[in-house]
KOLDOVEX-695976 format. One record per residue (C-alpha): residue in three letters; x, y, z. Coordinates in Angstrom, 1 decimal, decimal comma. Layout:
<recs>
ALA / X / Y / Z
...
</recs>
This chain:
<recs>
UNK / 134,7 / 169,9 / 7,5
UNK / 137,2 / 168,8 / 10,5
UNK / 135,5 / 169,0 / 14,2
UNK / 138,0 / 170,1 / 16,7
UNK / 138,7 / 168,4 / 19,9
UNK / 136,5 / 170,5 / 21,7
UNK / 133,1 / 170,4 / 19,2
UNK / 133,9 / 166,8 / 19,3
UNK / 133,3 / 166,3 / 23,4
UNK / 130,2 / 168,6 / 22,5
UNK / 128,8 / 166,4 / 20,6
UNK / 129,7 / 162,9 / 22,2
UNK / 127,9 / 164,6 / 25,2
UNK / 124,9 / 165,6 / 23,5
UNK / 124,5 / 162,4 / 22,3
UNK / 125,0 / 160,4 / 25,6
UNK / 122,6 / 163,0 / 27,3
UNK / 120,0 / 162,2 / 24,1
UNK / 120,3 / 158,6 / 24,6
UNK / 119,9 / 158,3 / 28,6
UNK / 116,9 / 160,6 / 27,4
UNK / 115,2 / 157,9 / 25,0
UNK / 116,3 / 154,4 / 26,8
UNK / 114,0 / 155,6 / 29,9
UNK / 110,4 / 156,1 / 29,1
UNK / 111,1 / 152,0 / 27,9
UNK / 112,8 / 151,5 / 31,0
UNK / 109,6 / 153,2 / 33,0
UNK / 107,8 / 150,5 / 30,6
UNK / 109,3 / 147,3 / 31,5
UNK / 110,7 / 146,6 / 35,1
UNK / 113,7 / 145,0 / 35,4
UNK / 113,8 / 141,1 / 36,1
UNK / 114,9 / 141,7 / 39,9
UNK / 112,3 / 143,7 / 40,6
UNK / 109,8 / 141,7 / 39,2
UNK / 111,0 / 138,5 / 41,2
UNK / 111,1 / 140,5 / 44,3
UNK / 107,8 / 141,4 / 43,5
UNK / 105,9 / 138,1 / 42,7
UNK / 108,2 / 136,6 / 46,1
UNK / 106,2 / 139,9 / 48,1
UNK / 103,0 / 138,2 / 46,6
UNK / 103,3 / 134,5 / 46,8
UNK / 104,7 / 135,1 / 50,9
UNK / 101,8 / 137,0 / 51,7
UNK / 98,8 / 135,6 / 54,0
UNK / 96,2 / 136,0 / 52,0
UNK / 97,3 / 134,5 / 49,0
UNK / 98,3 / 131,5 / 50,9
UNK / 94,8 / 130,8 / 52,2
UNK / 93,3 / 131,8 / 48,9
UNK / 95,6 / 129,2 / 47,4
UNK / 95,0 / 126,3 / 50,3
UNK / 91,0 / 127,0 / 50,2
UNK / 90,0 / 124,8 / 47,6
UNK / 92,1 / 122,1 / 49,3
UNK / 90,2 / 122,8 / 52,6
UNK / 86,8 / 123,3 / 51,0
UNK / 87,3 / 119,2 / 49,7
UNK / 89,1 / 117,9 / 52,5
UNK / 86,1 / 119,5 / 55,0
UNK / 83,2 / 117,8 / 53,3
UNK / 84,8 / 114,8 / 52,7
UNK / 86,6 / 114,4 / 56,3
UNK / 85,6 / 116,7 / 58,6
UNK / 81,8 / 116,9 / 58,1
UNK / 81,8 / 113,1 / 58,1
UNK / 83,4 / 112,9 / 61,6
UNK / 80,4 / 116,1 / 62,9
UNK / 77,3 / 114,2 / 61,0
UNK / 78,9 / 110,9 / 63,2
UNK / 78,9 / 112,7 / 66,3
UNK / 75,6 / 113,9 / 66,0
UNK / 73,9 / 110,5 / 64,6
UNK / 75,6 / 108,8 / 67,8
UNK / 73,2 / 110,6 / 70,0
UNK / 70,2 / 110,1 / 68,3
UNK / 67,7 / 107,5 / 67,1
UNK / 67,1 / 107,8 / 63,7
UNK / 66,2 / 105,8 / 60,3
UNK / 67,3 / 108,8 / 57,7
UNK / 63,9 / 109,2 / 56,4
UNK / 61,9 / 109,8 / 59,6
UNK / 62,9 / 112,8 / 62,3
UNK / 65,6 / 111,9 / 64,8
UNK / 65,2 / 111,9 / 68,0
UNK / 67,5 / 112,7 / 70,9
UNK / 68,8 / 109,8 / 73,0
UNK / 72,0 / 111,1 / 74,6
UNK / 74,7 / 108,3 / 75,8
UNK / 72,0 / 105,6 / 75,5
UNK / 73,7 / 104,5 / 71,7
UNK / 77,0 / 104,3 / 73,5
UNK / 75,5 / 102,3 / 76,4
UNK / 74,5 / 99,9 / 74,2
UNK / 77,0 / 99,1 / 71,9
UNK / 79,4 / 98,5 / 75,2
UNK / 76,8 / 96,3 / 76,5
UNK / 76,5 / 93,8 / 73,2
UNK / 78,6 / 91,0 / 74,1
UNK / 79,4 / 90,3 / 70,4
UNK / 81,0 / 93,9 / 70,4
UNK / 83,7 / 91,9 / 72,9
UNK / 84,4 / 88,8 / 70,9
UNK / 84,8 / 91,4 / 67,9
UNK / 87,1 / 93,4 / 69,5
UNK / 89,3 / 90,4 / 70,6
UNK / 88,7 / 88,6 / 66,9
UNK / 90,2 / 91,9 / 66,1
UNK / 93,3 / 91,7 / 68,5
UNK / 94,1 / 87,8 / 67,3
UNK / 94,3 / 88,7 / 63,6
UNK / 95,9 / 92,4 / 64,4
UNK / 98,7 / 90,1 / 66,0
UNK / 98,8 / 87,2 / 63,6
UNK / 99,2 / 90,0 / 60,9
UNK / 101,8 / 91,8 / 62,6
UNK / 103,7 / 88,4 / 63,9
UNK / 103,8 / 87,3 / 59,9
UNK / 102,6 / 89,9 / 57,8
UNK / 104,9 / 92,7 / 59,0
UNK / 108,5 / 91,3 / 58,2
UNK / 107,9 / 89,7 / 54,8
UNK / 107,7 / 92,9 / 52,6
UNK / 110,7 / 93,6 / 54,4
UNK / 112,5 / 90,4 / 53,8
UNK / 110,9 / 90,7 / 49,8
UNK / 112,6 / 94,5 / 49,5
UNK / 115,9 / 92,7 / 51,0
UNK / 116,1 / 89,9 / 48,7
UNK / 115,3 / 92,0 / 45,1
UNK / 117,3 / 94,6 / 46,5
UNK / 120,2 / 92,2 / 46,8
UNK / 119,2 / 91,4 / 43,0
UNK / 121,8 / 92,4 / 40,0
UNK / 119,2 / 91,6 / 37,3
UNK / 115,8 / 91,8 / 36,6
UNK / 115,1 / 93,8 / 39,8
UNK / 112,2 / 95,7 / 37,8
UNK / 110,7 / 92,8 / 37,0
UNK / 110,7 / 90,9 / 40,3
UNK / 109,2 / 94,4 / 42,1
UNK / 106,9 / 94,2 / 39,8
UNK / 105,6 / 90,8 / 40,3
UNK / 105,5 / 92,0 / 44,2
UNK / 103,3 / 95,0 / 43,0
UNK / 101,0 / 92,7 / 41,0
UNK / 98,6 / 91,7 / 44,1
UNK / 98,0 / 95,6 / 44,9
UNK / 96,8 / 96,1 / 41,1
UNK / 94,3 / 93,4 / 41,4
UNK / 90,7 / 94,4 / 42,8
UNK / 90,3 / 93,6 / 46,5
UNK / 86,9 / 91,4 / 45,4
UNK / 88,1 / 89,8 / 42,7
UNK / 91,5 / 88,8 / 44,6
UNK / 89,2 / 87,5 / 47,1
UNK / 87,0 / 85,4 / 44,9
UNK / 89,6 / 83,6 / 43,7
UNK / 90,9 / 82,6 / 46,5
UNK / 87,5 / 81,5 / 47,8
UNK / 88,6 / 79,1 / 45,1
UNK / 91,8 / 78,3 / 46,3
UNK / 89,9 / 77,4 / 50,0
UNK / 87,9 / 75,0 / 48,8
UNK / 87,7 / 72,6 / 51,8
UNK / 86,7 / 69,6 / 49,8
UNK / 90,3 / 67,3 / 48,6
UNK / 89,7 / 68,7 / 45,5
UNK / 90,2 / 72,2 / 46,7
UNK / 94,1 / 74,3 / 45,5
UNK / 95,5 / 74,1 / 49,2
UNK / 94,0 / 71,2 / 49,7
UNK / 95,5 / 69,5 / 46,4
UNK / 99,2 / 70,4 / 47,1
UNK / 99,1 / 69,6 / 50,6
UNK / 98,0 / 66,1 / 50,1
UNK / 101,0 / 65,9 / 47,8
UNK / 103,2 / 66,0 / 51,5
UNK / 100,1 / 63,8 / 53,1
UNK / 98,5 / 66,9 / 54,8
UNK / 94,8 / 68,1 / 55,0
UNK / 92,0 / 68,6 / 53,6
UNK / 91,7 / 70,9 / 56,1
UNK / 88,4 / 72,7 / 56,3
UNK / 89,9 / 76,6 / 56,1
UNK / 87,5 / 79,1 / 56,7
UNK / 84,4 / 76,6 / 58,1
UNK / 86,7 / 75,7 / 61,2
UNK / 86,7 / 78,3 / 64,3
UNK / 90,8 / 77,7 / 64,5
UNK / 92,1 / 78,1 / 60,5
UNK / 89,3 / 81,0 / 59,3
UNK / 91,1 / 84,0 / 61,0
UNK / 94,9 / 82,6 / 60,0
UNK / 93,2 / 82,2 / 56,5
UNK / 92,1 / 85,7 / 56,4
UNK / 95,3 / 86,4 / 57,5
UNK / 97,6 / 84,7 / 54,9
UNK / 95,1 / 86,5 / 52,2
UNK / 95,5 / 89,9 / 53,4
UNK / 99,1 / 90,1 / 54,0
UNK / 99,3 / 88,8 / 50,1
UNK / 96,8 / 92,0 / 48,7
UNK / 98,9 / 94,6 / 50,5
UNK / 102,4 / 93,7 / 51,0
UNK / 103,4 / 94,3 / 47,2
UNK / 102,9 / 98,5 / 48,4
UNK / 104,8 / 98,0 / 51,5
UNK / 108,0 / 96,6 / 49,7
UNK / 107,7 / 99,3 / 46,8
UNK / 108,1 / 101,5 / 49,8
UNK / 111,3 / 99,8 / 51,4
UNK / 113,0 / 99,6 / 48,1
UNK / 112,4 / 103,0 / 47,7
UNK / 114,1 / 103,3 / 51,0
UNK / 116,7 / 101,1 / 50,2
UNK / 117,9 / 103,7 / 47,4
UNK / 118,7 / 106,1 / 50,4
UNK / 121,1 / 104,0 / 51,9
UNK / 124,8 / 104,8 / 51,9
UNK / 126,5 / 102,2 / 49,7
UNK / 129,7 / 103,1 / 51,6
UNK / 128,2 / 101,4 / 54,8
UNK / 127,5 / 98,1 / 52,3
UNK / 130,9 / 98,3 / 50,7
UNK / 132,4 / 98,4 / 54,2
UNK / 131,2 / 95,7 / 55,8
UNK / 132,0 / 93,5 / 52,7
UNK / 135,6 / 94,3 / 53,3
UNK / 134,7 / 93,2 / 57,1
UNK / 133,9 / 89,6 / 56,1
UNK / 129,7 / 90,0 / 57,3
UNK / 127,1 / 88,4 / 55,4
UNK / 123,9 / 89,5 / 54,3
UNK / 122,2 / 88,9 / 57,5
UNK / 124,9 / 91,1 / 59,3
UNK / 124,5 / 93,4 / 56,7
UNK / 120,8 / 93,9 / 56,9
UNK / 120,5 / 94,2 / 61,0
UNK / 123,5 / 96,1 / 61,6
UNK / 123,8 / 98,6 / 57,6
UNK / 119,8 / 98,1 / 55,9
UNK / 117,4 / 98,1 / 59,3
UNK / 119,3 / 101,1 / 61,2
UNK / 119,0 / 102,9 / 58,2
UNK / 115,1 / 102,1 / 57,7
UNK / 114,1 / 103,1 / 61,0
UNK / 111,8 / 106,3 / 60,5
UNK / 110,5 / 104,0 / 57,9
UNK / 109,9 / 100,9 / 59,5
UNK / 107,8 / 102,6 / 62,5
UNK / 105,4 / 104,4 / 60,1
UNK / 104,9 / 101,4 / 58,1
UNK / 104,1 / 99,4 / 61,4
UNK / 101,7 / 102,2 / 62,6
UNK / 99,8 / 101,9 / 59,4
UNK / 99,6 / 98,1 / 59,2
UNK / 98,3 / 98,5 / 62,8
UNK / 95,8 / 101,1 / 61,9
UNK / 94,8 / 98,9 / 58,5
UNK / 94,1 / 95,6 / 60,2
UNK / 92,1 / 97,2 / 63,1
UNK / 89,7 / 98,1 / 60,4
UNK / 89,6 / 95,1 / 58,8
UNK / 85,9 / 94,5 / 56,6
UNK / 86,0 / 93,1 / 53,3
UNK / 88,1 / 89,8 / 53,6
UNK / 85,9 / 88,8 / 56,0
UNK / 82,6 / 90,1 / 54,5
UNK / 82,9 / 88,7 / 51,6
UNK / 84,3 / 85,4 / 52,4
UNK / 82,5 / 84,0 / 55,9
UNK / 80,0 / 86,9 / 57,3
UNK / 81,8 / 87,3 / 60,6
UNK / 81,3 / 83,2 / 61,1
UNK / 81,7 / 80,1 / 61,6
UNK / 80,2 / 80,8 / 65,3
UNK / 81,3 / 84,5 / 64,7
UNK / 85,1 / 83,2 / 64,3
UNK / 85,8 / 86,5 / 62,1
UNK / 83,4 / 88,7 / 63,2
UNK / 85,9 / 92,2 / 63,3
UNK / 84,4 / 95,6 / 64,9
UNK / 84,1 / 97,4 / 61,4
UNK / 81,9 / 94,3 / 60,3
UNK / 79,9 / 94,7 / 63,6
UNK / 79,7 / 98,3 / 62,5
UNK / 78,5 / 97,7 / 59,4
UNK / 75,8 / 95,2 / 60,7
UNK / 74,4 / 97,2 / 62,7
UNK / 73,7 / 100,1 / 59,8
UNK / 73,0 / 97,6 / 57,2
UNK / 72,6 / 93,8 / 58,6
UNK / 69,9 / 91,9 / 57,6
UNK / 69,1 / 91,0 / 61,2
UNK / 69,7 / 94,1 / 62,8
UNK / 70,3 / 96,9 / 60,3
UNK / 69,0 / 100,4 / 60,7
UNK / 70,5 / 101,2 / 64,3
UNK / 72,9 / 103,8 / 62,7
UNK / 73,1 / 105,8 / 66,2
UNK / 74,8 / 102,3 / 67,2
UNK / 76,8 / 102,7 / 64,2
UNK / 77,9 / 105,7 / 64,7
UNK / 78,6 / 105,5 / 68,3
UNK / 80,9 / 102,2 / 67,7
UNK / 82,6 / 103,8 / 64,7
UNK / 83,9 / 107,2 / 67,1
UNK / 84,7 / 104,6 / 69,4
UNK / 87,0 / 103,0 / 67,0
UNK / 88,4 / 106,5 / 65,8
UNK / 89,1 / 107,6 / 69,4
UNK / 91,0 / 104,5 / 70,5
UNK / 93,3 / 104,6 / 67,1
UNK / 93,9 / 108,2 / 68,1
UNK / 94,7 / 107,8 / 71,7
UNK / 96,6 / 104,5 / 70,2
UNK / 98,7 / 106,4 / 67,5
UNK / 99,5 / 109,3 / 70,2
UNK / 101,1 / 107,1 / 72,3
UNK / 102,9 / 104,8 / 69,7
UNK / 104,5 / 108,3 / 68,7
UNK / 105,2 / 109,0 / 71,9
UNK / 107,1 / 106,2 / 73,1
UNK / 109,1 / 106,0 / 69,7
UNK / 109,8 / 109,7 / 69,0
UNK / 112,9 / 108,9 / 70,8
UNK / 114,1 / 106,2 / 68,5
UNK / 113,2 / 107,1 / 65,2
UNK / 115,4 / 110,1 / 66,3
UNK / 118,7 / 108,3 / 66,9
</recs>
């Protein structure tokens, strides 16, 4: 049987009502993509779930940073052993750190190697990035070999060069320098070569991170500016102070903060390898920290210890907010 025009917009109408009817209970079912995004974005934005999220995070770093720097503030005013109850002794710990005279020759041992490190310890990772940026082959390689020192434990890096100290002719530095008629020099058991000693061993351990760092930086760099002062005729010295260093300036000021905080708390080089001496040569204010709390002579006074060790923080702080301060300005430009 034939429909005519008229049973035929019937039917197609009746059949497009019946299908808007079926499609939405499945529509009521599942929402659409939008609306699902603009929910979970509702969600994720809100306050709560934001501190619900960062809460584990604070939960760690408050027992493991901020309760560390309370339990110090309240050992520094009190006289305890740990085992026994403490008992209150208000400013008297503070008193009497600032009235040891070794806390003095520690603080200036401190200054002499926080310059000698900064003097000759600051510009060689930079010079290092430079010269294997500069590299066409085997870049990887020669970063890697920079790396190397950072990988090795701290103690055993420092046992070996114990080694490498000897004073006796016989010793490593000794050896190749009496191939050029120099030495034996007596390295860490002379007051003038222990602390340039330490020196020459810590800026080995940790420059390898520092230069990993530049060359990251390097990567930044606008090859333009390179490729434009080739066709000017510079060389590589132009090149770095006038193209690499401008560019590496936010960079170069936080790694010099750092290596300024670092070598202000410099312990284990000098633990380990001469005990503060010869004649307290290398005797740093974290190791006259740490004698206090733990030295065989004097160990036990941890209200000292904890008294010298806010002292520390509170001068790094007051140190770090000015360093910002007067180069806000230039890292800026």
């Amino acid at each position: 049987m034939r429909l005519l025009p008229d049973d035929c917009t019937t039917a197609s109408t009746t059949t497009a009502v019946a299908g808007r009817g079926a499609a939405r209970p499945g529509a009521d079912r599942s929402p659409s993509p939008t609306r699902f995004r603009q929910r979970r974005r509702a969600t994720a934005s809100h306050p709560l779930t934001t501190f619900l999220l960062a809460l584990p995070m604070l939960f760690v770093f408050g027992c493991f940073a901020w309760w560390p720097l309370v339990r110090a503030g309240i050992l520094s005013v009190q006289e305890t052993n740990l085992v026994e109850a403490a008992q209150w002794t208000g400013l008297d710990n503070f008193r009497r750190v600032l009235d040891d005279p070794l806390l003095w020759t520690a603080v200036k041992n401190t200054a002499w190697f926080a310059f000698l490190a900064l003097v000759f310890g600051y510009p060689l990772p930079i010079i290092l990035a430079v010269l294997v940026g500069e590299l066409r082959r085997g870049r990887g390689l020669y970063a890697g070999l920079a790396y190397l020192p950072v990988v090795i434990p701290p103690v055993a890096s420092i046992l070996l060069w114990r080694v490498f100290y000897d004073a006796s002719p016989r010793g490593t530095f000794n050896t190749i320098l009496g191939w050029i008629g120099l030495g034996p020099y007596p390295w860490f058991q002379s007051t003038t070569w222990a602390m340039p000693s330490i020196v020459l061993l810590a800026t080995w351990s940790s420059a390898g991170a520092t230069v990993i760092i530049y060359l990251a930086a390097l990567t930044a760099v606008n090859t333009e500016l390179y490729e434009a002062a080739e066709v000017d005729g510079a060389s590589l010295w132009r090149k770095v102070w006038h193209v690499t260093l401008p560019q590496l300036r936010t960079v170069l000021f936080v790694t010099l903060i750092l290596q300024l905080i670092g070598t202000f708390q410099l312990f284990t080089e000098p633990y380990l390898l001469t005990q503060g001496g010869p004649a307290n040569a290398t005797m740093t204010v974290v190791l006259l920290l740490f004698r206090y709390a733990f030295g065989a002579g004097g160990g036990g006074d941890y209200g000292a210890a904890a008294a010298l060790s806010l002292m520390l923080a509170a001068v790094l702080a007051v140190f770090t907010a000015v360093y910002f301060r007067l180069t806000k300005s230039w890292s800026t430009k």
